[in-house]
N, C-alpha and C positions, 0 to 999 in steps of 0.2 A: 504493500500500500504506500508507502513512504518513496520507495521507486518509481512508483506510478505517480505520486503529488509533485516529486524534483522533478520528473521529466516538463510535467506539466507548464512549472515554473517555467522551466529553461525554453519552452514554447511558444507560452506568453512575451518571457522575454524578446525572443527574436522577432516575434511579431512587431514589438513595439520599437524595434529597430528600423522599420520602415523601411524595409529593402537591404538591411545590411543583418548584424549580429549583433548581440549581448554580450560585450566581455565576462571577467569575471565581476568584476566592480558593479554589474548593472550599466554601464554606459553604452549606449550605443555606438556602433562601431560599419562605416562603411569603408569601400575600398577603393581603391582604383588601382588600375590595372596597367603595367611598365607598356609600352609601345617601344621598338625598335630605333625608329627615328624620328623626329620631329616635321611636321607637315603642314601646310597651310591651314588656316580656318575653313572647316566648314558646318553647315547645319543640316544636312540629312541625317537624320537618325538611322537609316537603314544603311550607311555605310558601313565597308567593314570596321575600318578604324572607331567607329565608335560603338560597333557592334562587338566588340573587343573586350568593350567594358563593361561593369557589371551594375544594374538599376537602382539609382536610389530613388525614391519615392517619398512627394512632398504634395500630403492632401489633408495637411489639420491645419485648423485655425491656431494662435497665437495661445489658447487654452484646452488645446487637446482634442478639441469637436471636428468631426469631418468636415470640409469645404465640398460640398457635390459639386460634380462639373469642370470642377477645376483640378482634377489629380494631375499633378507636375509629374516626370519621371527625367532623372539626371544621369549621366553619364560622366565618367572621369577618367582620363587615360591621363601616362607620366612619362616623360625623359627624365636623364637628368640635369636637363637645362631649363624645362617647363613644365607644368599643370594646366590639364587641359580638361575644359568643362561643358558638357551641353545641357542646355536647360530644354527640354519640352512641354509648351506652357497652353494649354487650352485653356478659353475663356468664353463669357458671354457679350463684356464690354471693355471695350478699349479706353484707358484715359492716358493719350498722348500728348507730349509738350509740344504746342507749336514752335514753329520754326527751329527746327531741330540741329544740332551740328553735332557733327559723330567726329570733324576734324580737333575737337578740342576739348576739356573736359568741363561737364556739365554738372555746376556745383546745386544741392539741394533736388537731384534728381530724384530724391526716394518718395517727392509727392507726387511719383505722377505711376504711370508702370514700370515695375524693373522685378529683374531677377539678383540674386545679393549672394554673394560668398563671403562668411564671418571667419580667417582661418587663422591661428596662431600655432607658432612650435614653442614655444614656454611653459611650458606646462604645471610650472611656480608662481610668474606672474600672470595670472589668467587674466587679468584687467586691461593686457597688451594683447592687443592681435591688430590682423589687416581684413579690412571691408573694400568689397568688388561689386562693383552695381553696371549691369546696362541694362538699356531699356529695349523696346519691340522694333526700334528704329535706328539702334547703333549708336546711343548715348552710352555715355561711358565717367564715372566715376571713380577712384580710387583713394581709399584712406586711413591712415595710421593709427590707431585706436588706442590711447590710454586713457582710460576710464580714471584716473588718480590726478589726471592733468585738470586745472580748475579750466581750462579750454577745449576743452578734446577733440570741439567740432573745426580745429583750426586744424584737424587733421588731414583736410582735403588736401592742403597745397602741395603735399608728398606725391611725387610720380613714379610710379612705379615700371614702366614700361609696360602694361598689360595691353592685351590686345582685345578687341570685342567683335563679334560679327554677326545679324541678328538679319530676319525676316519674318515677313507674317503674312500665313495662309488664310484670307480673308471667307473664303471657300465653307475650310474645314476649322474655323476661328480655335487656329491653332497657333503660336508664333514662337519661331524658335531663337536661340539665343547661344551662340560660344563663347569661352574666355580662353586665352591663354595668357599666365601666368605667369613671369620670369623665376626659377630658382631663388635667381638672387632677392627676390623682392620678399619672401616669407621664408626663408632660412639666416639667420645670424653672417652678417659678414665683419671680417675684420680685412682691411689694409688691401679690399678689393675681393679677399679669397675667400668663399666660404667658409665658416670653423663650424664642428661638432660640441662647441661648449652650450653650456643648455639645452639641449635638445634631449625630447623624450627616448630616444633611442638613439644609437651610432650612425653618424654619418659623415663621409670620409671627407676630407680637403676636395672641393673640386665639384660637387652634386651630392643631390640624395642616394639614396641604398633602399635596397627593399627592407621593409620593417622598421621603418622610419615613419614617425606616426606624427601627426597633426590635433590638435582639439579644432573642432568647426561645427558650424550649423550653414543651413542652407537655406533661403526666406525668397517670399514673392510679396509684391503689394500688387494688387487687381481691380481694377476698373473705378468708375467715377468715385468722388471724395463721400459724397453720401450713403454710397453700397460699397465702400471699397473692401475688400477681401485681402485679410492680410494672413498668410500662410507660413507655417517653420515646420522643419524637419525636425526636430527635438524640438516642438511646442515651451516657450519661455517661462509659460504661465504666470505670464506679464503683460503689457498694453508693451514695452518696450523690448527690439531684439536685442537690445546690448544689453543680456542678462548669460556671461558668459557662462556660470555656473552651471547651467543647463547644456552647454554647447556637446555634441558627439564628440567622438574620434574618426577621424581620416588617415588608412591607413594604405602607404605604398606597398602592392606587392609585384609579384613576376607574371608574366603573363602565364594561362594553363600550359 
């Protein structure tokens, strides 16, 4: 009986890892998956490259309750020179910023639609990570995050080099969304080189390693300001997604 209640646990738990697993800790834990080489953006879902990788799933409101309609599903493949993300974003209404420019970065994007990567390797100071936002039209955000800082939101003016590349099937109101990520922008540098100092797991001079882990969540905001739908992957169980303490794990592995 006791065998049969653990299992149960451990069943529960993975479920509520929303397309990934349950460590030991109860944290949820998704993956993404090594690629060979590094390759342009794109957004087909049915390609191999991102067929490669393995589904995260983003359909709870900011308290846990299901959003219908709107199941996000993500993809994550890795060099180790980039992090590479696809967002799959069905909706019912679009709330796009006019006059849009994807050649430059668009500060306070998060009132309008975007999909968001929360990802830190500190795994001590959790109040430190990086936030990646674009929107349905190839806006593009990036920003430094310490929560300790009495400014934090002057985090913006940090560039990371990220890249975004975005379209939407007006059809099958569906719109999709890439990122890629520089290495160097969410791993510790010193003196230009990557270092392995603070980091959750080893990783060498030079890139990441498999088994090299991440804390992150994964968020969407949706449609007009008076029905807007706001979405997380590990649910904050907050009005606010910078509640890192809730945040997953992101972890690199080898491909099968």
């Amino acid at each position: 009986m006791a065998a049969t209640v653990a299992a149960a646990i451990v069943a529960l738990a993975c479920v509520g890892a929303r397309g990934g697993v349950a460590n030991d800790a109860g944290v949820a834990v998704a993956r993404s998956v090594r690629t060979e080489g590094d390759v342009a953006l794109a957004t087909d879902p049915s390609a191999a490259f991102w067929q490669g990788g393995e589904a995260i799933i983003v359909d709870r409101d900011v308290h846990g309750a299901v959003v219908s309609g709107h199941r996000t599903t993500i993809y994550s493949r890795w060099t180790p020179a980039n992090l590479y993300f696809l967002f799959v974003c069905p909706y019912e209404k679009l709330n796009l910023k006019p006059e849009p420019r994807s050649d430059i970065e668009t500060n306070k994007l998060w009132n309008w639609d975007v999909a968001e990567v929360f990802i830190g390797w500190d795994f001590e100071h959790i109040r430190r990570y990086k936030e990646f936002e674009m929107s349905p039209q190839g806006e593009w955000i990036d920003l430094n995050i310490n929560l300790d800082h009495p400014h934090h939101e002057d985090g913006w003016t940090w560039n990371s080099g990220f890249e975004v590349k975005a379209r939407i099937d007006p059809e099958a109101k569906i719109w999709y969304g890439a990122m890629r990520i520089p290495s160097t922008a969410i791993l510790p540098v010193s003196g230009g080189v990557l270092t392995a100092a603070n980091i959750h797991a080893s990783a060498p001079a030079g890139g990441p390693s498999p088994g090299l882990k991440f804390r992150v969540n994964f968020f969407r905001s949706q449609g007009p300001e008076v029905e807007q739908k706001h979405m997380a992957w590990q649910p904050p169980m907050a009005e606010s997604f910078h509640t890192p303490e809730k945040f997953g794990v992101l972890e690199l592995v080898d491909a099968k």
